[in-house]
C-alpha positions as CSV (number, residue, x, y, z in Angstrom):
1,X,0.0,0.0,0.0
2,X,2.3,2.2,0.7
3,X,4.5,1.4,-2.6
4,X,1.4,2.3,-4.4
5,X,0.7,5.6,-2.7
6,X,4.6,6.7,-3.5
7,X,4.5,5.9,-6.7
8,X,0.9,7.9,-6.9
9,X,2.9,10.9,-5.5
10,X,5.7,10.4,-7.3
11,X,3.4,10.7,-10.5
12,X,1.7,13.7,-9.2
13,X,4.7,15.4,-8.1
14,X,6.3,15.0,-11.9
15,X,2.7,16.7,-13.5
16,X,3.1,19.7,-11.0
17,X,6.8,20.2,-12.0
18,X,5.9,19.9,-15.6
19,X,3.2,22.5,-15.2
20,X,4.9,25.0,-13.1
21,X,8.2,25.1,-15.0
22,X,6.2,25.4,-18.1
23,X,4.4,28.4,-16.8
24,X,6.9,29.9,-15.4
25,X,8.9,29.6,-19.1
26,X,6.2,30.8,-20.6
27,X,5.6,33.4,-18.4
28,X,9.3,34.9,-18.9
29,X,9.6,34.4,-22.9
30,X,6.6,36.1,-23.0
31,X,8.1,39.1,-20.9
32,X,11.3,39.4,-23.1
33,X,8.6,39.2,-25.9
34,X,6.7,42.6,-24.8
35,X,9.7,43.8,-23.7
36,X,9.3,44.1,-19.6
37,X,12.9,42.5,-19.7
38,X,15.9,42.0,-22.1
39,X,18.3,38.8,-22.1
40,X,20.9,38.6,-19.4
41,X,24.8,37.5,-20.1
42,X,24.5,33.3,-21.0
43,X,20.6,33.3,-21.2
44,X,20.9,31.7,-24.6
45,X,22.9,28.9,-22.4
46,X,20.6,28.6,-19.9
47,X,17.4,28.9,-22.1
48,X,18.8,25.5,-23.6
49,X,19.5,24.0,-20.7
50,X,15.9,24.7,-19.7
51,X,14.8,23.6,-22.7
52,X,16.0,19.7,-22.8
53,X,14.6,20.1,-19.2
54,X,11.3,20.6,-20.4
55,X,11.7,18.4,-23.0
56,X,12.7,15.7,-20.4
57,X,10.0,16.5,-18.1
58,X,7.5,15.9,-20.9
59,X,8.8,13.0,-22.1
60,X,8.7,11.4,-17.6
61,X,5.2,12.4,-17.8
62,X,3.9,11.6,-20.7
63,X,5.3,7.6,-19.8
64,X,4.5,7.5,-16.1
65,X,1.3,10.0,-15.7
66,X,-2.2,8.9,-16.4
67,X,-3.4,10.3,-20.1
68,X,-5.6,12.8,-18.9
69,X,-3.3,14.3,-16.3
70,X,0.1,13.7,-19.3
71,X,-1.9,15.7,-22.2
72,X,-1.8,19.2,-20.7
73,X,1.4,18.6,-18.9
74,X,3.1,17.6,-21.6
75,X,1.7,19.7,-24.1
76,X,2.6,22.8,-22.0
77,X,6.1,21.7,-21.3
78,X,7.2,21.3,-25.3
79,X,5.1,24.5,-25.7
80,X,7.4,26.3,-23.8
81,X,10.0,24.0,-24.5
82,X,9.7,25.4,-29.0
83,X,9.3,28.9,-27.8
84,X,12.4,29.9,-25.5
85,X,14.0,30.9,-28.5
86,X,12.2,34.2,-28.5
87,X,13.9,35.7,-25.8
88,X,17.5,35.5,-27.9
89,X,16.2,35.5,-31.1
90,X,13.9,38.0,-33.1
91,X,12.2,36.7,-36.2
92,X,11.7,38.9,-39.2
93,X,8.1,37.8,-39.5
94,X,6.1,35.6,-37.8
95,X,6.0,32.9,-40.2
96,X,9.9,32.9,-39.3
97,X,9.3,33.0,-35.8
98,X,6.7,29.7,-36.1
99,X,9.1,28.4,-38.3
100,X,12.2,28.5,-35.7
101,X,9.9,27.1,-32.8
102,X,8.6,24.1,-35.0
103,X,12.0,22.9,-35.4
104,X,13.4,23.3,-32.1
105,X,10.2,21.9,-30.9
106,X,11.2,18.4,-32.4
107,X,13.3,17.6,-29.6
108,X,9.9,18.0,-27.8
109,X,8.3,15.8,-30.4
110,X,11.0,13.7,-30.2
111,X,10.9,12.9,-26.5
112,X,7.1,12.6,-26.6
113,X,7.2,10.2,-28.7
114,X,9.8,8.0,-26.7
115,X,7.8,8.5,-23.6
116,X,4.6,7.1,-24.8
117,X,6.8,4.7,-26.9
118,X,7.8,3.0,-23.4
119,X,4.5,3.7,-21.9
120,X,3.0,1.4,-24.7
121,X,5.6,-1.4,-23.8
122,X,4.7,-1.3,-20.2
123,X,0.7,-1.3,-21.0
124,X,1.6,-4.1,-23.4
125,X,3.9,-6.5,-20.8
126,X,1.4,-5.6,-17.9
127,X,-1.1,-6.8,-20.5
128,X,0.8,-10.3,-21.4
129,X,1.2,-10.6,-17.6
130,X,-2.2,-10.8,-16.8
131,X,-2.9,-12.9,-19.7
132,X,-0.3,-15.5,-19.0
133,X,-2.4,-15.6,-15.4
134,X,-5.7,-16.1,-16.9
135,X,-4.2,-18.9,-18.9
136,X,-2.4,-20.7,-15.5
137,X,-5.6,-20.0,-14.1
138,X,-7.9,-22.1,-16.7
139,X,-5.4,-24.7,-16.7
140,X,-5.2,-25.3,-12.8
141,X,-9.0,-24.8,-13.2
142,X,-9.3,-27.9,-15.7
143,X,-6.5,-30.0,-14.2
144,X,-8.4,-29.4,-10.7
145,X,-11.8,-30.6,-12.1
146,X,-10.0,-33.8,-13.9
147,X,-8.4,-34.7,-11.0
148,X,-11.0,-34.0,-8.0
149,X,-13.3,-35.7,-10.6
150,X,-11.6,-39.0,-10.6
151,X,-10.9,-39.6,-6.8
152,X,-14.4,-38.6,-5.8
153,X,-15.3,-41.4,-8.5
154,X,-13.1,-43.4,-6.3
155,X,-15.0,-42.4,-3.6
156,X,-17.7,-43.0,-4.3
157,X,-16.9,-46.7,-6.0
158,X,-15.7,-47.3,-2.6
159,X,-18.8,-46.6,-0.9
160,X,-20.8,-48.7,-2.7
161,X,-18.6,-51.4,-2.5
162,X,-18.9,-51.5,1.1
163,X,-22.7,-50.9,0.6
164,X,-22.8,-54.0,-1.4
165,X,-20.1,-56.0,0.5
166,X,-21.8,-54.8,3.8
167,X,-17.9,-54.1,5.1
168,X,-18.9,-50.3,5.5
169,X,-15.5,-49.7,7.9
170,X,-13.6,-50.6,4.9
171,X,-15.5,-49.0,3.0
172,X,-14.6,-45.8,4.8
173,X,-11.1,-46.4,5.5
174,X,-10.8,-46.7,1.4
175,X,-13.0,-43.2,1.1
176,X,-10.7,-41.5,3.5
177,X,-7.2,-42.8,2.3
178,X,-9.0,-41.4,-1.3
179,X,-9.7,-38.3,0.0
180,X,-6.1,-37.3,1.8
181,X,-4.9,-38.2,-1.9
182,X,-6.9,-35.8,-3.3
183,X,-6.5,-33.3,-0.6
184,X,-2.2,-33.4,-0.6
185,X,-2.1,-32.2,-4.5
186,X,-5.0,-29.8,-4.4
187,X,-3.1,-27.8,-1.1
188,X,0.0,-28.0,-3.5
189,X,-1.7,-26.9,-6.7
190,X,-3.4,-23.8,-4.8
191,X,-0.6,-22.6,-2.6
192,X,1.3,-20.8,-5.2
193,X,-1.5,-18.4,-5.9
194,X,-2.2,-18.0,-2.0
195,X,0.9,-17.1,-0.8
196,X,2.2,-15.0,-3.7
197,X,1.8,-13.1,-6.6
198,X,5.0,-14.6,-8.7
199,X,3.9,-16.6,-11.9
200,X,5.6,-19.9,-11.4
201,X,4.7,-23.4,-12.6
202,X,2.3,-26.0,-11.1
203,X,3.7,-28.9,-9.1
204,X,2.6,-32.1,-11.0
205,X,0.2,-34.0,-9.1
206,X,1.1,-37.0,-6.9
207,X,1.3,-40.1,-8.5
């Protein structure tokens, strides 16, 4: 449980970063845009750096974040990730200026795509996983029927033996050894998915 709630926080906590760095780099490319304040010494450095920040914080969430939380998270962090250019750079027109922010938006693109690339190969193994239990499932299921099937045919041969002999102390001595066969490889079959969560294979049943 409490795995579970750290990794729900760890999740959250990544969204939040993604949205509050994004707003706050949109926020200050759009002040060097209206011109409340002009580019320090090294801000093309450190607009960079901040950039493939971004672009890594989109890609985290976009792979770990649930898709309706990831969508506006991510799309906000390439968003501001395309446009930090602005703030060194001033486009003769504004195709140029959408022109400049498409392409340095492809490392956004780019680590999009890797992050939902490796979110679709965990949905994928998480899906095989729980089909792979489904099948061990149906097969203890069948093997369990087949063999609980025959010894309470034994059973119940038994008991009508003694009916028909008139020995029914036998007769019940036979049931009961029957029955603790039975018993042993169904404890053994079922254990595994008792105790743990591991896939693992069956034990073969008592000869």
């Amino acid at each position: 449980m409490l795995h579970l709630a750290t990794g729900i926080s760890g999740t959250a906590a990544a969204e939040v970063a993604a949205l509050v760095a994004a707003a706050v780099s949109l926020a200050v490319t759009l002040a060097h845009l209206i011109g409340a304040t002009q580019p320090a010494l090294g801000a093309d450095a450190l607009g960079m750096a901040e950039s493939v920040a971004l672009m890594v914080l989109a890609g985290l969430v976009l792979r770990y974040a649930p898709t309706r939380q990831a969508a506006p998270a991510a799309l906000a962090a390439g968003l501001a990730a395309a446009t930090w250019l602005l703030r060194v750079f001033t486009p003769a027109s504004p195709l140029e200026g959408l022109g400049v922010c498409t392409f340095w938006g492809l490392g956004a693109l780019l680590a999009a795509v890797v992050g939902g690339y490796l979110r679709f190969l965990d949905v994928r193994q998480d899906r095989a996983v729980a089909d792979a239990r489904t099948a061990l499932r149906l097969q203890l299921a069948r093997d369990l029927h087949d063999f609980v099937a025959h010894d309470i045919s034994e059973m119940l041969a038994h008991a009508q033996a003694g009916m028909v002999a008139g020995d029914p102390r036998q007769a019940l001595e036979r049931v009961d050894a029957a029955g603790q066969r039975a018993s042993g490889p169904c404890r053994c079959w079922i254990a595994p998915w008792t105790c743990c969560t591991t896939i693992g294979p069956s034990p073969p049943p008592a000869t």
